[in-house]
C-alpha positions as CSV (number, residue, x, y, z in Angstrom):
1,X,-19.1,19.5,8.4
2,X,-22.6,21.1,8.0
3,X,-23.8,21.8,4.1
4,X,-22.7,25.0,2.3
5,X,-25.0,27.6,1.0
6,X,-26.1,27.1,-2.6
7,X,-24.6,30.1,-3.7
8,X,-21.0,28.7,-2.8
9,X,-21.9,25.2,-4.6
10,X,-21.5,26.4,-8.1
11,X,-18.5,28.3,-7.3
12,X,-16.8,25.3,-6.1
13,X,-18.2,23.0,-8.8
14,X,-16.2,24.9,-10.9
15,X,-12.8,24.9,-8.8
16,X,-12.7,22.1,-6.8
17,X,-10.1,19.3,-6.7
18,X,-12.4,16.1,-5.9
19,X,-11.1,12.8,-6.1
20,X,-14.6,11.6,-7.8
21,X,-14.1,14.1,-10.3
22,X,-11.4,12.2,-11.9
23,X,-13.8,9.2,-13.1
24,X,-16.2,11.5,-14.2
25,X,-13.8,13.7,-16.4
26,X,-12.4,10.5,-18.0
27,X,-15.8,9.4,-18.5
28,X,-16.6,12.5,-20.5
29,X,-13.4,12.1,-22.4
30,X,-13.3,8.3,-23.0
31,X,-16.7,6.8,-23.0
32,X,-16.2,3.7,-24.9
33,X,-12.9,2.8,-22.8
34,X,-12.6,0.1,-20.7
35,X,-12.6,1.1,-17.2
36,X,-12.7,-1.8,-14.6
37,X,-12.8,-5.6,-15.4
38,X,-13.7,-8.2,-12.6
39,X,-13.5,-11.5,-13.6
40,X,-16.5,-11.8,-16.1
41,X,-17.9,-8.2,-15.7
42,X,-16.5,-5.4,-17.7
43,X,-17.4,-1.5,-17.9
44,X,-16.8,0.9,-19.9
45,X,-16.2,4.2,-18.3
46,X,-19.6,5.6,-19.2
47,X,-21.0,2.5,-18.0
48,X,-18.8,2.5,-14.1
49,X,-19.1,6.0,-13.7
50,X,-23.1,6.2,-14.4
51,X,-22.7,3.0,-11.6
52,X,-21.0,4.6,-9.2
53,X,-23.3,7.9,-9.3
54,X,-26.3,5.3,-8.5
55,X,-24.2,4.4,-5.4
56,X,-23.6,7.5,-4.7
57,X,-27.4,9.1,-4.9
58,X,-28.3,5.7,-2.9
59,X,-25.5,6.7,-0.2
60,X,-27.0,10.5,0.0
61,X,-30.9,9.1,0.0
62,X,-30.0,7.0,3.2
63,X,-28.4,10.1,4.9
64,X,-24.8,10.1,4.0
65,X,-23.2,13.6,4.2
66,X,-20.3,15.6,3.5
67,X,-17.9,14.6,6.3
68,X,-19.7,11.2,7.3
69,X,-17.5,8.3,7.8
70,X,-18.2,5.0,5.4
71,X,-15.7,1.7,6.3
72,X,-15.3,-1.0,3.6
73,X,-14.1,-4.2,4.3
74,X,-13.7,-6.3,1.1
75,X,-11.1,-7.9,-1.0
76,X,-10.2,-6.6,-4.6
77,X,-13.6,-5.9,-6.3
78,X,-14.8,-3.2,-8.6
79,X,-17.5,-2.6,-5.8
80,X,-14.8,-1.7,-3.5
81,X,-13.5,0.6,-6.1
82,X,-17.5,1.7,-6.8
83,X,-17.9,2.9,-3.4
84,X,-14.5,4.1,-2.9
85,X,-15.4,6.9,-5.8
86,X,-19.4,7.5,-4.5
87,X,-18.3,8.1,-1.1
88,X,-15.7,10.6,-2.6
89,X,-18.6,12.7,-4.9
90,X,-20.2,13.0,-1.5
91,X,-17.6,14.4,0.5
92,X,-18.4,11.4,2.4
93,X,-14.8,10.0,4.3
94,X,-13.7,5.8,3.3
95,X,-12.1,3.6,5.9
96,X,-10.9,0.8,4.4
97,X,-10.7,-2.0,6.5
98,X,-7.2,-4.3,6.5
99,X,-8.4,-7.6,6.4
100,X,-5.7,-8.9,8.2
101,X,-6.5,-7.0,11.2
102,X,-7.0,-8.8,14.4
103,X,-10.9,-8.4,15.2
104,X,-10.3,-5.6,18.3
105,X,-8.5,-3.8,15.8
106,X,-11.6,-3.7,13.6
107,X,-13.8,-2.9,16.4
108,X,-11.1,0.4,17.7
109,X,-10.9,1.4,13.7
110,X,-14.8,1.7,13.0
111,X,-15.2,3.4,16.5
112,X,-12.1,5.4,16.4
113,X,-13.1,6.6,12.9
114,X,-16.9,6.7,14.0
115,X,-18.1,5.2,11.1
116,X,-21.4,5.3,10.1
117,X,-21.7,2.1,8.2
118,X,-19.7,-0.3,6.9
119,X,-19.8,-2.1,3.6
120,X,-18.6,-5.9,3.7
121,X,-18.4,-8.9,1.2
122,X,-20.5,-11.4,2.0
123,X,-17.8,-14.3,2.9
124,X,-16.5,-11.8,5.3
125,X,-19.9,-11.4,7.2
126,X,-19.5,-14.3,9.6
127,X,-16.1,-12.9,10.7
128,X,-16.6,-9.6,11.3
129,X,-19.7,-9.9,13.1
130,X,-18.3,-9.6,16.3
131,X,-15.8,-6.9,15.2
132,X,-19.1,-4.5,14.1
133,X,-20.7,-5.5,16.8
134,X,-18.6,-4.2,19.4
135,X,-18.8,-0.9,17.2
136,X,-21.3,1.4,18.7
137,X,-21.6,4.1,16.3
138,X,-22.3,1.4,13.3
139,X,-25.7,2.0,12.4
140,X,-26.2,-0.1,8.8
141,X,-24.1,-2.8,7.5
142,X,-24.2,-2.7,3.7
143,X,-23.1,-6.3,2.1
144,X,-21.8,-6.7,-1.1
145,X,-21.5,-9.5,-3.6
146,X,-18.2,-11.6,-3.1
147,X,-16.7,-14.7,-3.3
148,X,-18.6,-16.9,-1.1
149,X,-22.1,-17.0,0.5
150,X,-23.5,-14.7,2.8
151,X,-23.9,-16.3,5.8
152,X,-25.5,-13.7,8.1
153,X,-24.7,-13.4,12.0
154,X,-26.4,-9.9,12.8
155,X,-25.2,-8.4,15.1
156,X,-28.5,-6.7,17.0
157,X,-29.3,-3.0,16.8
158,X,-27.8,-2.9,12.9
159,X,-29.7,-2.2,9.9
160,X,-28.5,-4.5,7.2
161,X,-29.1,-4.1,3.5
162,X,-27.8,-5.9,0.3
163,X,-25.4,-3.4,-2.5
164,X,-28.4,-3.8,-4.8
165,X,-30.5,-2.3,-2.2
166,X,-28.1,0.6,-1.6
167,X,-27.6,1.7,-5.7
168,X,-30.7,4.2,-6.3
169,X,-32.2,5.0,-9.8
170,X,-30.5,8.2,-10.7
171,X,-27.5,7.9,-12.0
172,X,-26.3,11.5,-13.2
173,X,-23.7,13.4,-10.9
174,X,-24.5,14.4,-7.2
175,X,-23.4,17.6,-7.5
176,X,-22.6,18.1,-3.7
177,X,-20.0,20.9,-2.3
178,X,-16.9,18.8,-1.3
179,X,-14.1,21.3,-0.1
180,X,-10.4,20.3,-1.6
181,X,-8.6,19.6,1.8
182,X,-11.9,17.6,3.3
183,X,-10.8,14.1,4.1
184,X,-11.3,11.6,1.5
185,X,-9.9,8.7,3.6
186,X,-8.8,7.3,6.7
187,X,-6.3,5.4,6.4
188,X,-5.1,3.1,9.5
189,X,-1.4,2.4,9.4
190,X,-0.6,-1.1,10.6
191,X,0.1,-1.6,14.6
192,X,2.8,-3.8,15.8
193,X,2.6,-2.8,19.7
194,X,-0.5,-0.4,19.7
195,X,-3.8,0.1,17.9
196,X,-3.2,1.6,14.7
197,X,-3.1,5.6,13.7
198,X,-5.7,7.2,11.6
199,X,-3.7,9.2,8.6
200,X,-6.5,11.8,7.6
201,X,-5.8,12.3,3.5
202,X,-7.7,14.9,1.7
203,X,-8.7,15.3,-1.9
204,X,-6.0,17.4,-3.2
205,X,-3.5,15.0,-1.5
206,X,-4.6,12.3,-3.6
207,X,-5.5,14.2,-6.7
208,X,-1.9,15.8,-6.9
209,X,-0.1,12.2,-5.6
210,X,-2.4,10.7,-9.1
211,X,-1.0,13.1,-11.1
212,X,2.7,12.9,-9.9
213,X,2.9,9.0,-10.4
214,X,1.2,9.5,-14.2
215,X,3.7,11.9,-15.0
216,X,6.5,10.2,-13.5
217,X,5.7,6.4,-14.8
218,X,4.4,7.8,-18.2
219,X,0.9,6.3,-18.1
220,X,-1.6,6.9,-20.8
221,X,-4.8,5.8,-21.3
222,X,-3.8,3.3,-23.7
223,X,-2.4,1.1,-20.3
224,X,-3.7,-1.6,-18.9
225,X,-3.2,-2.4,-14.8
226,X,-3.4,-5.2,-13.4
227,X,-4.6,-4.6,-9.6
228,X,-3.3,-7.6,-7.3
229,X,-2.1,-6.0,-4.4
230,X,-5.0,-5.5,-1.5
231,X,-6.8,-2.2,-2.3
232,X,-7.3,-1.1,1.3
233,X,-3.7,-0.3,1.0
234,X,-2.6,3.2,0.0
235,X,0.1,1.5,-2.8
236,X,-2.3,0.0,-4.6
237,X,-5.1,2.3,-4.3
238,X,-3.9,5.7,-4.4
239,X,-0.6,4.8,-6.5
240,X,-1.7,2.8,-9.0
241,X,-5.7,3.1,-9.4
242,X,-6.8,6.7,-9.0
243,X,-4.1,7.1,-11.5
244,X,-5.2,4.4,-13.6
245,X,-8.8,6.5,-13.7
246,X,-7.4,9.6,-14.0
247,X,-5.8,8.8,-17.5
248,X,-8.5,6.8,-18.2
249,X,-6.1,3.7,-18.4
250,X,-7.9,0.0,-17.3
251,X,-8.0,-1.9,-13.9
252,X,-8.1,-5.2,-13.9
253,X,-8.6,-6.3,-11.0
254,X,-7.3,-9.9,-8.7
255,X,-8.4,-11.2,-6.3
256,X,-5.4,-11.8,-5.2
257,X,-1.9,-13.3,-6.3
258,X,-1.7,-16.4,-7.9
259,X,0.9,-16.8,-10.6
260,X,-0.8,-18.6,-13.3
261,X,-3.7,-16.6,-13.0
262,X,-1.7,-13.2,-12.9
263,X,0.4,-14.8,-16.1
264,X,-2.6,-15.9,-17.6
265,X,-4.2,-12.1,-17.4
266,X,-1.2,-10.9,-18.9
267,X,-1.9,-12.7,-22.0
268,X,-5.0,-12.7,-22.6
269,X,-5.6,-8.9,-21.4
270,X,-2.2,-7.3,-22.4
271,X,-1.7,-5.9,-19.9
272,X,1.0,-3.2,-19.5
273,X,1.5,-2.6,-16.3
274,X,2.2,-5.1,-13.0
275,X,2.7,-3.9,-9.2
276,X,3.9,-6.6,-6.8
277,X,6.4,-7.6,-4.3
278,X,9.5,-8.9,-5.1
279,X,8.8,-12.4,-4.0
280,X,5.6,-12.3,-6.5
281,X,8.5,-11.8,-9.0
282,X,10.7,-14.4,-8.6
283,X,7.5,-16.7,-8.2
284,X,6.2,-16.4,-11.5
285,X,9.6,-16.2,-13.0
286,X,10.0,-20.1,-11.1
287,X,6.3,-21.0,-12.2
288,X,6.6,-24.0,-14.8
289,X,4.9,-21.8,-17.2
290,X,6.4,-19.0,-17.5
291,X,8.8,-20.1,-20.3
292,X,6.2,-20.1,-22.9
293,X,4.2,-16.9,-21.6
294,X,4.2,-14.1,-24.4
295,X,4.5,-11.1,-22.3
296,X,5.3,-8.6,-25.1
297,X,2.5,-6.6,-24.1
298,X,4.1,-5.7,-20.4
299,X,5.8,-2.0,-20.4
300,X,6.7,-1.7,-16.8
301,X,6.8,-3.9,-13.6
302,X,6.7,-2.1,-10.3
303,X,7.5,-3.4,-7.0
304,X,7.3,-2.0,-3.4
305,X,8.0,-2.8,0.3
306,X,11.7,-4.2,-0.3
307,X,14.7,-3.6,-2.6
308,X,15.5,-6.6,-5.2
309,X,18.5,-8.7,-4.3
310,X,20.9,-8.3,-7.8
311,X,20.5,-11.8,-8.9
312,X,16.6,-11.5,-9.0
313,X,16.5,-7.8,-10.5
314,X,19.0,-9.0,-13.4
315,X,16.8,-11.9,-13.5
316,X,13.7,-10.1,-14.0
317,X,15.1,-7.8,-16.5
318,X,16.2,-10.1,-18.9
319,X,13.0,-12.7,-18.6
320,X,10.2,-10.4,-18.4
321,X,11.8,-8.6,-20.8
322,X,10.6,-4.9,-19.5
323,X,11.2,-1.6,-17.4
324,X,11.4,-2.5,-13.5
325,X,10.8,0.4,-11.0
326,X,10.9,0.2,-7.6
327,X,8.1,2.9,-5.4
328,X,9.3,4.6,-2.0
329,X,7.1,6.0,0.3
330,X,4.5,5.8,3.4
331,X,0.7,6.1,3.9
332,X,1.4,9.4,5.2
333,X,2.8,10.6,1.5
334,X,-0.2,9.3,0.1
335,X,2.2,6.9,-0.6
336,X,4.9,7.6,-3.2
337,X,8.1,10.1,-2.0
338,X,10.7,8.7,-4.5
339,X,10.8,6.8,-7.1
340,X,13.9,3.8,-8.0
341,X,13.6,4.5,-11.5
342,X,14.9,2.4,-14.4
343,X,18.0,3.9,-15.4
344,X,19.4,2.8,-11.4
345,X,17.9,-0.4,-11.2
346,X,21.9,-1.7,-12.2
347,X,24.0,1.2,-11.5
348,X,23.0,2.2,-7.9
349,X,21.6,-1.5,-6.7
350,X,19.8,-1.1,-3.5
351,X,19.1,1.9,-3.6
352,X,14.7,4.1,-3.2
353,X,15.5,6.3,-5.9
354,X,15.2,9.8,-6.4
355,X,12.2,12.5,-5.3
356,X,9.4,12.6,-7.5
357,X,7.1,15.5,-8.8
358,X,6.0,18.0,-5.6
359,X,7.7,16.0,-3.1
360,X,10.8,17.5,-1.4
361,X,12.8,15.0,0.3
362,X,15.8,16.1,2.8
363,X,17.7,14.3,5.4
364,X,17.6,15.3,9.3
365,X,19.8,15.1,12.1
366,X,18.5,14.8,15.8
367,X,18.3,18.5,16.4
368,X,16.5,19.7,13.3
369,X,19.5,20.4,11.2
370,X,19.0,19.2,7.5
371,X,22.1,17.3,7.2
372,X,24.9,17.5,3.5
373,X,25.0,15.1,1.1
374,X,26.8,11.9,2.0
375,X,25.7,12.1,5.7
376,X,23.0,9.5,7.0
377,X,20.3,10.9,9.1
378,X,16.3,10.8,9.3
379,X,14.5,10.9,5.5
380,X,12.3,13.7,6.0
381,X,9.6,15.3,3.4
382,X,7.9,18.0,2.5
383,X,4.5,18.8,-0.5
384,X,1.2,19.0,-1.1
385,X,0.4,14.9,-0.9
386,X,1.3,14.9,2.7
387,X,-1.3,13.6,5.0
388,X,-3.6,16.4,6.9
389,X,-2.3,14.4,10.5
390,X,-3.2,11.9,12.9
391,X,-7.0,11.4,13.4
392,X,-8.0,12.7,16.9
393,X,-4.1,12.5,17.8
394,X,-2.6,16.0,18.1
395,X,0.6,15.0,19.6
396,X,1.5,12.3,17.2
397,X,0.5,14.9,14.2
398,X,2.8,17.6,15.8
399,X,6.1,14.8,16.3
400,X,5.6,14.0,13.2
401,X,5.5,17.9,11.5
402,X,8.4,18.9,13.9
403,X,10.9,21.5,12.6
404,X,8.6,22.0,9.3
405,X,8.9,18.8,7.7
406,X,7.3,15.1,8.2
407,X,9.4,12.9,10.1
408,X,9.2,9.2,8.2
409,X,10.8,7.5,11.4
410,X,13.4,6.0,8.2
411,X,17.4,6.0,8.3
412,X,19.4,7.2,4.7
413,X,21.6,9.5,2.7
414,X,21.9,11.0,-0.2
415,X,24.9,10.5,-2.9
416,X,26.7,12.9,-4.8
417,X,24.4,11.5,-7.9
418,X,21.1,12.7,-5.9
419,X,19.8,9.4,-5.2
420,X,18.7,8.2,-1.8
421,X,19.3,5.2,-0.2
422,X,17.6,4.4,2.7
423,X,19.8,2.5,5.5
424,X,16.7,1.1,8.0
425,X,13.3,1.5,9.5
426,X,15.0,3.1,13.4
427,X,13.0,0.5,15.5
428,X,14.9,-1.9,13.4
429,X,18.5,-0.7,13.4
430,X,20.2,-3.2,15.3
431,X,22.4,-2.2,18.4
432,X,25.1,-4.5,18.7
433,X,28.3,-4.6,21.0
434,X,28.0,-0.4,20.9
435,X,27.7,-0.5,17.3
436,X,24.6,0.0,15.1
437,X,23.6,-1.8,11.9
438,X,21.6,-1.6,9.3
439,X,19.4,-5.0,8.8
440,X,18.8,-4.1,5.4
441,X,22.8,-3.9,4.8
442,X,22.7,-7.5,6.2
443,X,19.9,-8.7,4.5
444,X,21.2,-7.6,1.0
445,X,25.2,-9.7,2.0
446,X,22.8,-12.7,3.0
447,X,20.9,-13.0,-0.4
448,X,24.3,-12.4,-2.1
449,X,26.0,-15.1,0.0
450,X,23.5,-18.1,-1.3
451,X,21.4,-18.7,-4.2
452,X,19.3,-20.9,-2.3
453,X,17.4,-18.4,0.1
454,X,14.4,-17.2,-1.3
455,X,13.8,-14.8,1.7
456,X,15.4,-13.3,4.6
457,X,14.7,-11.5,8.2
458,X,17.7,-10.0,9.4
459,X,16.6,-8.9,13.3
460,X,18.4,-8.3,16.5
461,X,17.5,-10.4,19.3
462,X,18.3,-10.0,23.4
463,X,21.7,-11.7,24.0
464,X,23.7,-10.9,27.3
465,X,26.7,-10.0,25.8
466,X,25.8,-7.8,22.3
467,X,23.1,-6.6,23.8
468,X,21.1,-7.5,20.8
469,X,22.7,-10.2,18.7
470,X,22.2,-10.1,14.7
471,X,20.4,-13.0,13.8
472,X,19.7,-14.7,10.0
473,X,16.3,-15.8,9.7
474,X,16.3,-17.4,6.8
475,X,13.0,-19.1,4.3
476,X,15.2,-21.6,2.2
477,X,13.4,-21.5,-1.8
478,X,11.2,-24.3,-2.8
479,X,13.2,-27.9,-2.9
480,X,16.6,-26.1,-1.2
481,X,18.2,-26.2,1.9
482,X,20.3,-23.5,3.9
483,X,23.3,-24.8,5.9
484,X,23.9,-22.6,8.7
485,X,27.3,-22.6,9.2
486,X,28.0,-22.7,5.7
487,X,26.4,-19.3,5.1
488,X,27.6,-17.7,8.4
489,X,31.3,-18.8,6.8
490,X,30.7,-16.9,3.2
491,X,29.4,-13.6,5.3
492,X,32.5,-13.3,7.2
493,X,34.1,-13.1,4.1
494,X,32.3,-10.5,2.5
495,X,31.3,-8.2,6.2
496,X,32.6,-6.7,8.8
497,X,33.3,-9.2,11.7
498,X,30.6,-7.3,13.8
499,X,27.7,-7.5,11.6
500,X,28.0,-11.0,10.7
501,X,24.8,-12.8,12.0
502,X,25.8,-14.8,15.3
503,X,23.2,-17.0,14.1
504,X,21.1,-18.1,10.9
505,X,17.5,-19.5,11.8
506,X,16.0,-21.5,8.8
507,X,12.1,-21.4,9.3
508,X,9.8,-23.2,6.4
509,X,7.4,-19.9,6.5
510,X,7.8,-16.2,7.5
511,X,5.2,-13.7,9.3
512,X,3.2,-11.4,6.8
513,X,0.9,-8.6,6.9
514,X,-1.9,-8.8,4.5
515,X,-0.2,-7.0,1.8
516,X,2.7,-9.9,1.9
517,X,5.5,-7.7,3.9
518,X,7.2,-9.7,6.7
519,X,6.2,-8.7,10.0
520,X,9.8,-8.4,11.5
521,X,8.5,-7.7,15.4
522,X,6.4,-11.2,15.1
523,X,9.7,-12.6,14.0
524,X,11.6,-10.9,16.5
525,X,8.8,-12.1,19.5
526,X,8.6,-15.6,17.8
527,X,12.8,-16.0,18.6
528,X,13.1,-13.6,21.6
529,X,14.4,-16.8,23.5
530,X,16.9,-17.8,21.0
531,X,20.1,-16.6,23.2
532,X,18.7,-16.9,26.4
533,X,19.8,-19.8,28.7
């Protein structure tokens, strides 16, 4: 994308939806706020936004462009989010790096991406070295202050600079023409057999997703977020933070999850609002703490990637004494499609929710047909936070917009009360004896069935006879133990004889992606064998 005339700059100064934009409006409007705290370091929103325009004018006096591709690799850190916001005055496009990725996975992101540069905390240096390397079109490596030391393994032909180097001296706003629909980031959905697809998200994707989950979850400026979840995922980024700065609410951000720290932040920072995963619930709820912990302050709890068994949401209700509210979606929606809002956590357990603000949600049969309430088919969707496509992959881009509508690859139905409830991922329906199951359905029976299971992976594996055998793989809590039998007996009085597990697997630790959700194909690949002779 070339630069625009400067007669069309002003024009679209004045009109533009820009991501960027956001922290400088609630700048304007709340100076004195407190913006982004990182352990010791606080800012105001004067004080981060004049910061991240320095990055920004440093970015644009080293050659960065509208259209220009910038990777970040870093944990939580307000440097992450400083560059995340720069690159997005620019027009320039972020490609945040998962940190669990493998390191060919790095190395086919930042050339598939054709990154530029890449920014990386220093205690990640020494590991990625040989990812960048490999990465022709990475010219500079930028390294920013982290948790450890920078121990330096350059790889040759890279021009390497510290993030003090990169902020320049001028700190007022770029100014630069940055069209609405021009990519603000690439976003690299996990791979389980193949490299990972770039989702191409644009400005007013974002922008309009920010403002859906403000209205819909009722955030001020007055809130306070605590940011645990990995930022160089969409849920936490674009569903909680550019929210968070859109209000002109605070971030304060983790470094990760750790429940006394998390509990102690509560406290100390009143913080309003927490997004986790389940299991992060029930762990702080079992930390030895968490009896005297004043956490008056907390309005709403969100949690993602997995529905609550009833014993822990009733739990959590009544201990952390707050709303809970469970978030439904996929990088693709940029990421929220429906929301599990309070009112159903009880009345419709298990359950996503219902559509939120400028997201149409419908479900699709195999020929197109948008199928009637009751019947289960594919969750399709439909508004303005949808991703642009596939980077550099037309015919992904086009299965995926077939028949007018994206295609989330998810099973569910709609009730007669409007609420969705989503049945499976399709990979991992299990086909059984001619019959197919839901492993979610399963899942759900086995957490009811024991008290003791803190976690389970309900998958099908290859058996000679089923065809694929539903299997229990089971992650007893802290202190407990599973008895297999035992819980295969209470199932078969509760489901159907043929989607009782024919077997419960208890493992001491489960498979996770970096954000903490359970890789079900590594389980499936670790007990492939499991049935065979």
């Amino acid at each position: 994308m070339g630069s625009e005339p400067d007669q069309g700059l002003a024009e679209n100064l004045i009109q533009r939806v820009n991501v960027g934009d956001s922290l400088a409006r609630s700048a304007a409007a709340h100076p004195a706020r407190t913006a982004v705290v990182d352990g010791d370091r606080r800012w105001t929103y004067a004080e981060f936004n004049r910061w991240v325009n320095r990055v920004a004018h440093g970015l644009a006096d080293r050659g960065y462009r509208r259209g220009d591709a910038l990777a970040i690799a870093s944990g939580n850190s307000a440097e992450f989010l400083a560059v995340y916001y720069a690159a997005a005055k620019l027009g320039v496009v972020c490609v945040p790096i998962n940190l669990g990725w493998r390191g060919e996975e790095v190395t086919y992101v930042l050339e598939h991406s054709r990154s530029k540069a890449v920014v990386v905390e220093s205690q990640l240096v020494d590991a990625l070295s040989d990812a960048i390397a490999g990465a022709g079109d990475v010219a500079e490596v930028i390294v920013a202050p982290g948790t450890g030391a920078d121990h330096r393994r350059e790889p040759a032909d890279r021009g390497w600079c510290g993030f003090g180097e990169l902020e320049g001296d001028v700190d007022t706003e770029p100014d630069r023409f940055v069209a609405d629909r021009d990519p603000l980031s690439y976003l690299y959905t996990s791979g389980t057999t193949s490299f990972p697809k770039g989702v191409m998200t644009g400005h007013l994707a974002i922008y309009l997703e920010s403002m859906s989950s403000a209205l819909e979850c009722g955030w001020s400026r007055e809130d306070r977020f605590a940011a645990m979840m990995p930022m160089f995922h969409t849920a936490q980024l674009n569903a909680f933070c550019t929210p968070a700065v859109l209000v002109g609410a605070s971030i304060h951000v983790q470094r990760g999850f750790d429940p006394r720290v998390l509990l102690d932040t509560i406290e100390g920072e009143r913080i309003t609002q927490v997004f986790g995963l389940p299991m992060m619930y029930r762990t702080m709820l079992e930390h030895p703490s968490f009896a005297g912990r004043d956490l008056s302050s907390l309005r709403r709890c969100t949690y993602a990637m997995a529905a609550m068994p009833e014993a822990l949401i009733r739990r959590c209700l009544d201990e952390f004494g707050c709303d809970f509210a469970l978030l439904f979606g996929q990088t693709e929606m940029s990421p929220v499609t429906t929301l599990f809002r309070p009112e159903h956590q009880l009345s419709h357990l298990g359950a996503v929710g219902t559509p939120v603000t400028n997201v149409a949600v419908a479900i699709m049969g195999p020929d197109g047909e948008l199928l009637p309430t009751g019947e289960q088919g594919e969750i399709v969707y439909r508004g303005p936070s949808t991703m642009t496509g596939y980077l550099r992959n037309e015919q992904a881009t086009e299965e995926a917009f077939a028949h007018g509508w994206f295609h989330s690859g998810d099973v569910g139905r709609f009730d007669s009360d409007g609420v969705l409830w989503f049945a499976d991922r399709f990979k991992d329906v299990i086909k059984t004896g001619g019959e197919n199951v839901a492993s979610i359905e399963v899942e759900l029976a086995v957490y009811a069935a024991d008290p003791r299971i803190g976690e389970v992976v309900v998958v099908g594996l290859p058996h000679a006879r089923w065809t694929e055998a539903i299997t229990a793989v089971v992650l007893p809590k802290d202190g407990e133990t599973v008895d297999p039998d035992e819980l295969i007996g209470t199932l078969k009085q509760t489901l159907d004889g043929y989607k009782v597990p024919k077997s419960v697997i208890v493992v001491s630790e489960l498979p996770r992606t970096s954000t903490g959700k359970v890789q079900k194909n590594v389980v499936r690949a670790r007990h492939d064998q499991h049935y065979i002779d």
